[in-house]
C-alpha positions in Angstrom: 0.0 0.0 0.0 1.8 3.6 -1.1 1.8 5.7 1.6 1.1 9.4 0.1 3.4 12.2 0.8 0.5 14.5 2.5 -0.6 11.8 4.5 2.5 11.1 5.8 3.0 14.9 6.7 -0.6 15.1 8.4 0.5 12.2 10.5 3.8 13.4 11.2 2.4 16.8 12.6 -0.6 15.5 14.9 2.2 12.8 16.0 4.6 16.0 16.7 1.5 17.4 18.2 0.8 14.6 20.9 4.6 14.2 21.5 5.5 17.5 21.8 2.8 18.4 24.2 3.8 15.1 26.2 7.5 16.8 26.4 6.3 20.0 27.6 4.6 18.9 30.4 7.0 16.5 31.5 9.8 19.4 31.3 7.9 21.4 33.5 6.8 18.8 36.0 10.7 17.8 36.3 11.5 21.9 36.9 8.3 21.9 39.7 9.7 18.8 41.4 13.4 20.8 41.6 12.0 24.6 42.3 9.0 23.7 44.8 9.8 23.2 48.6 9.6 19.7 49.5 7.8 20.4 52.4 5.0 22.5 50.8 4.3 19.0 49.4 4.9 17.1 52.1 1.7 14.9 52.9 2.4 13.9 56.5 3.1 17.7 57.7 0.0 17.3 60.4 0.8 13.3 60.8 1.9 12.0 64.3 5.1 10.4 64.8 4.5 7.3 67.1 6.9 8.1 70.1 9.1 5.7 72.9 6.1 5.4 75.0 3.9 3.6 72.8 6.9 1.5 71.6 7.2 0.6 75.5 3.6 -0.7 75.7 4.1 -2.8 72.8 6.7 -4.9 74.6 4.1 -4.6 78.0 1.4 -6.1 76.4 0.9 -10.1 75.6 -1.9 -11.6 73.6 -3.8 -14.5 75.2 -5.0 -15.8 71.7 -1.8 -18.3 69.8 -1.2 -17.6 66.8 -1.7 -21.3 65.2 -5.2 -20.1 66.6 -5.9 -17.3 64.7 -4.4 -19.1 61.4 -6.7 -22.2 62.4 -9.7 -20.1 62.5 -8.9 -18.2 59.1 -8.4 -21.0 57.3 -11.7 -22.6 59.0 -13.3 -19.5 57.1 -11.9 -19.7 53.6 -12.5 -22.4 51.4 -8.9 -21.9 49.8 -6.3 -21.4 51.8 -4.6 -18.1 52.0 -1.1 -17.6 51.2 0.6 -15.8 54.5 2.9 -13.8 53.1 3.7 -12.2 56.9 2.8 -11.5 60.3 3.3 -8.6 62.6 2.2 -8.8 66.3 1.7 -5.0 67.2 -0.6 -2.8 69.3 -4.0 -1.1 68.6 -6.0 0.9 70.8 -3.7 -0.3 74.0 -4.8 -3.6 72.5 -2.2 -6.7 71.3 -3.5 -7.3 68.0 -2.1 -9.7 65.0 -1.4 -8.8 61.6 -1.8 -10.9 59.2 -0.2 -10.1 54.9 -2.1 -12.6 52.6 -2.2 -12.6 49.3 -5.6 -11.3 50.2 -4.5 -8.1 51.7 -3.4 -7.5 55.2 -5.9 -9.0 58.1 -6.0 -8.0 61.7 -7.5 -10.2 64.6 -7.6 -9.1 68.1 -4.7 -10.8 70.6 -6.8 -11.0 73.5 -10.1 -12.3 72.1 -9.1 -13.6 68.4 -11.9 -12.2 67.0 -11.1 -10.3 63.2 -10.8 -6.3 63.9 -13.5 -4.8 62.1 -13.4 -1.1 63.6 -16.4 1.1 65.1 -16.8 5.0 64.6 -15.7 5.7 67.9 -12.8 3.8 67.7 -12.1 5.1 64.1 -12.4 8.7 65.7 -9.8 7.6 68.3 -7.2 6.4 66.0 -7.8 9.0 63.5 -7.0 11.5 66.4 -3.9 9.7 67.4 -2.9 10.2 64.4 -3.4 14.0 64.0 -1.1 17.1 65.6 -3.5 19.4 64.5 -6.5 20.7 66.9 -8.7 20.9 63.9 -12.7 19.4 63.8 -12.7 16.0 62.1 -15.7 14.6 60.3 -17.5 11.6 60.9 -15.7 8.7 59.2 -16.7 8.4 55.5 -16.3 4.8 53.5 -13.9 5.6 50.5 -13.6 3.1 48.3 -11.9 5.0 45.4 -9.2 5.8 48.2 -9.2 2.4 49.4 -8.2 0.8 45.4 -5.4 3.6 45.6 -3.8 2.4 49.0 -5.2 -1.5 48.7 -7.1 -1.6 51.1 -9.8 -3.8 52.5 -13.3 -2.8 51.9 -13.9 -1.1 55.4 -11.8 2.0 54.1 -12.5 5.5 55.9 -11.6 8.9 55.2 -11.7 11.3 58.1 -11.9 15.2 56.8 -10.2 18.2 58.6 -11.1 22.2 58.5 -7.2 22.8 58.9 -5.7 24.9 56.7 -4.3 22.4 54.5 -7.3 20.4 54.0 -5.6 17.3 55.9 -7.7 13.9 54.9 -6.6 10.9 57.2 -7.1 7.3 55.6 -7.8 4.5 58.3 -8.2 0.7 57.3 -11.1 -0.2 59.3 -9.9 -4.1 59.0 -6.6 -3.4 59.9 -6.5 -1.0 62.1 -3.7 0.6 60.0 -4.0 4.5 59.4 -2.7 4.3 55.5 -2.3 7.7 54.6 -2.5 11.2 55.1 -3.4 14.0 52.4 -3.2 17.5 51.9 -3.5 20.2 49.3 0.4 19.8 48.7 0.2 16.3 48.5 -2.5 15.9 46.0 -0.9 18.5 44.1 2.1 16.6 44.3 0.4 13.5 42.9 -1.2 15.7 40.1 2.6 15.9 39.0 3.7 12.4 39.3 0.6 11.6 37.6 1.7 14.2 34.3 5.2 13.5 34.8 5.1 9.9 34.5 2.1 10.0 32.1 -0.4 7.7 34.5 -3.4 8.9 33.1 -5.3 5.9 33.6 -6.3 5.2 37.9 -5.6 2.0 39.9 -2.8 1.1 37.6 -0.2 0.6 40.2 3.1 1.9 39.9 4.5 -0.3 36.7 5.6 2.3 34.4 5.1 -0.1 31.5 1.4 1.2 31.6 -1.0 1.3 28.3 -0.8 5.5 28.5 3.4 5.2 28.2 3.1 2.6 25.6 0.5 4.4 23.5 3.1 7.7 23.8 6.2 5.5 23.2 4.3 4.0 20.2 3.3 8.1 18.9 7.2 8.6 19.2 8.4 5.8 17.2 5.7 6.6 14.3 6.8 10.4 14.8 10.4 9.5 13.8 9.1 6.9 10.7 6.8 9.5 9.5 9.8 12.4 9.7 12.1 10.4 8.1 9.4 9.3 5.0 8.5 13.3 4.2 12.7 13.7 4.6 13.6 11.0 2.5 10.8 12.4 -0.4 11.5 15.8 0.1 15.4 14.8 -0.8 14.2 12.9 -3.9 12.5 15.8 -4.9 15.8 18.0 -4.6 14.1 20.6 -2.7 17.4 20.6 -0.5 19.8 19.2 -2.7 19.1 18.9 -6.5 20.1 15.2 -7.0 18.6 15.2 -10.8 20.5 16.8 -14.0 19.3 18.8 -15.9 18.4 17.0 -19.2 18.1 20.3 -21.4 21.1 22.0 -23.4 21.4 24.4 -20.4 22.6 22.9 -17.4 23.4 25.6 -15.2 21.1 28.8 -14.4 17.8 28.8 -15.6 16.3 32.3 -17.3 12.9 32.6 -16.1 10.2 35.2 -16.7 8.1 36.0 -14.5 4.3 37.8 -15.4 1.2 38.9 -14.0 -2.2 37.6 -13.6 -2.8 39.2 -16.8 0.4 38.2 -18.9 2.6 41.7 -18.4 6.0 40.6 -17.8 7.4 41.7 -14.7 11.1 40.8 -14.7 13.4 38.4 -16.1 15.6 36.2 -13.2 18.5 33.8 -13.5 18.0 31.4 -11.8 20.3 28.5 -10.8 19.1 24.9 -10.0 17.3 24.2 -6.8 13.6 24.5 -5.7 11.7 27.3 -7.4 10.2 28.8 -4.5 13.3 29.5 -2.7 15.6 30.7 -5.7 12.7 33.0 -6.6 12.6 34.8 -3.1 16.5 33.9 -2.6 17.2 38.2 -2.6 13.8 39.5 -1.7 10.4 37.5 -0.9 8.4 37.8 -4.3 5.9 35.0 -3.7 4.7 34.6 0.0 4.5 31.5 1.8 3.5 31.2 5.2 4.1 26.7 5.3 7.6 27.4 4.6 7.2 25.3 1.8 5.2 22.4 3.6 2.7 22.5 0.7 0.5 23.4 3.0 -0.7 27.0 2.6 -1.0 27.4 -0.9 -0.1 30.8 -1.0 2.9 30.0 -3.4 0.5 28.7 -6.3 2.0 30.2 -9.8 0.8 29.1 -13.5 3.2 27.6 -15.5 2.9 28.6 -19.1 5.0 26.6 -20.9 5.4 22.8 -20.4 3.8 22.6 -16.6 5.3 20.1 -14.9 3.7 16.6 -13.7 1.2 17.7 -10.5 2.3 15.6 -7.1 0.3 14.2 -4.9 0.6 17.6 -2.0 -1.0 19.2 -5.2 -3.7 16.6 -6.3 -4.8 17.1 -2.7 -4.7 20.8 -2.2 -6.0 22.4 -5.7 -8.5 22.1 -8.0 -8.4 20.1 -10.9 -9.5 22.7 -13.3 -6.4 24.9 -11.8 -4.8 21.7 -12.2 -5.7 21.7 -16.1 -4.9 25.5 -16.2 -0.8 24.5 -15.6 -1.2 25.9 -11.5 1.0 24.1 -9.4 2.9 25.5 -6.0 6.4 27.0 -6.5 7.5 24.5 -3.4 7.0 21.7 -4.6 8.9 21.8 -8.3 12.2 23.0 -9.3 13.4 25.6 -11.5 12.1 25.8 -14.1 13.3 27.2 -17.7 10.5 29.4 -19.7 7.1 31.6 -18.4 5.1 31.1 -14.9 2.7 33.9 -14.0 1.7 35.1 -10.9 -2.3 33.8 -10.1 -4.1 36.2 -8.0 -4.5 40.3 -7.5 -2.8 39.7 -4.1 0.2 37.9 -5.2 0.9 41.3 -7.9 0.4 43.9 -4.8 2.6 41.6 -2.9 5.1 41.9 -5.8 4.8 45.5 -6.3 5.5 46.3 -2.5 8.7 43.9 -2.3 9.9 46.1 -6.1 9.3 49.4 -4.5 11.3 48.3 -0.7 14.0 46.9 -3.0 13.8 50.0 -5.2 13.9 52.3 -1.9 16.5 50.2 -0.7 18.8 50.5 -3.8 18.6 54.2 -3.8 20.2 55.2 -0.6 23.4 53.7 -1.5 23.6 54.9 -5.0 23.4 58.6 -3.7 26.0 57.6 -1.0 28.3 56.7 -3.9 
């Protein structure tokens, strides 16, 4: 299947469009990560630090309940058995309780009774204020279970809401007694940034960086650099940068060209040496405008051959008419010189002409009276 040259440059700017946009913002995520204050960010500003005396009363208190007891009874509850990936014997509201990392998530049974923590609001409000430096209002506990995929939770996940400031959010584990997180305006800020920088644009993807989002921009890269490289490698066969083909004429060096109005009036006579038209005809003073830059893309740089018009492309199939076609119209950009007549094809194109004659005009006259 041919590939068509304006295709190929369409893709290659919306790839340049979703790339380059990708590479702005991760340039300025990476300079707000290295200008901002860490601790503006900083998620556990208002977050207790547990101190020696609660680490004392873990060594003061014993459970009553075995372990072998509390593995018996989970395994009594499950019809598959649960991989135990570790346990953690630890306090909880002056309480010895066990915890339990399965390949289930982490479980938490009371030491001195073996029943399975499962957490009341009073006892959420407790821990939540344990947690908390601040002498702010907290709100009733709220069940969260967006919060609760982001920190793997179990499904008794509460969020606890301050009136501080910084709009502090405290996230308790209700089955585990484990307070997983604190949040603040800095911190979700901060997440905003990690989520740009590292292009995790889809939620509860975890933190592989081999997600769909960074494959899909990887993949817009590679086709970015195919795509450049296929308008390159035409745009070199066509000798717009180099002129690869000789001239099969008697005259292969400078080319005399005439250029005329709309209406046929010649305007001037230019030699011309080989090379793309468009350039060698603005290579002293723009005479034709083009605001593509020769992309093809404007078709601002449309002249009328008069004498043997060239073989149209495909940028030209696609962008004029095909009773311009007919007429010998092509775009300056796209052929190269050319021995013989064009004309200019539009009242704009001759003002534009006049104006750059009279600046050159103005131009030449300065020096000649300097002489």
């Amino acid at each position: 299947m041919r590939l068509s040259m304006i295709s190929a440059r369409s893709l290659h700017r919306i790839l340049g469009l979703i790339v380059g946009i990708q590479l702005i913002i991760w340039t300025l995520t990476g300079l707000a990560f290295n200008l901002i204050d860490e601790q503006l960010l900083d998620a556990n500003t208002m977050r207790a630090k547990p101190g020696n005396q609660a680490q004392n009363s873990v060594r003061l208190i014993q459970p009553t309940v075995t372990l072998a007891e509390i593995t018996n009874q989970q395994t009594n509850k499950n019809a598959e058995q649960l991989s135990l990936k570790g346990v953690e014997l630890a306090t909880l509201l002056e309480r010895p309780v066990y915890r339990l990392r399965t390949s289930a998530g982490t479980l938490a049974y009371w030491g001195d009774t073996g029943e399975a923590v499962n957490l009341n609001n009073e006892q959420l409000i407790r821990l939540a204020r344990q947690s908390y430096l601040g002498e702010a209002r907290l709100s009733s506990p709220i069940v969260d279970k967006e919060a609760a995929q982001r920190y793997g939770g179990n499904p008794a996940f509460y969020r606890f809401d301050t009136q501080d400031e910084l709009g502090t959010q405290i996230f308790i584990d209700g089955q585990s007694g484990l307070v997983k997180a604190h949040e603040n305006q800095g911190s979700r800020f901060k997440q905003l940034l990690f989520m740009l920088h590292f292009i995790d644009y889809f939620p509860n993807n975890g933190v592989s960086f081999n997600h769909l989002a960074t494959q899909l921009i990887a993949f817009a890269a590679l086709l970015l650099g195919l795509s450049g490289t296929w308008v390159l490698t035409r745009k070199l066969a066509a000798g717009d940068y180099f002129s690869w083909q000789t001239n099969k004429s008697a005259d292969k060096g400078e080319r005399q060209l005439t250029l005329l109005s709309p209406d046929g009036e010649p305007l001037e006579s230019l030699i011309l040496p080989p090379g793309n038209l468009l350039d060698n005809l603005n290579h002293d003073r723009i005479r034709i405008p083009s605001q593509c830059g020769g992309g093809s893309q404007c078709g601002m740089c449309r002249v009328r051959f008069l004498e043997q018009a060239p073989q149209a492309t495909v940028e030209e199939q696609a962008r004029l008419k095909q009773e311009h076609l007919a007429q010998g119209i092509r775009l300056s950009c796209q052929h190269n010189c050319h021995q013989g007549k064009i004309a200019l094809t539009s009242r704009a194109q001759l003002r534009f002409w006049q104006k750059a004659q009279s600046d050159a005009e103005q131009a030449v006259s300065p020096a000649q009276a300097s002489s």
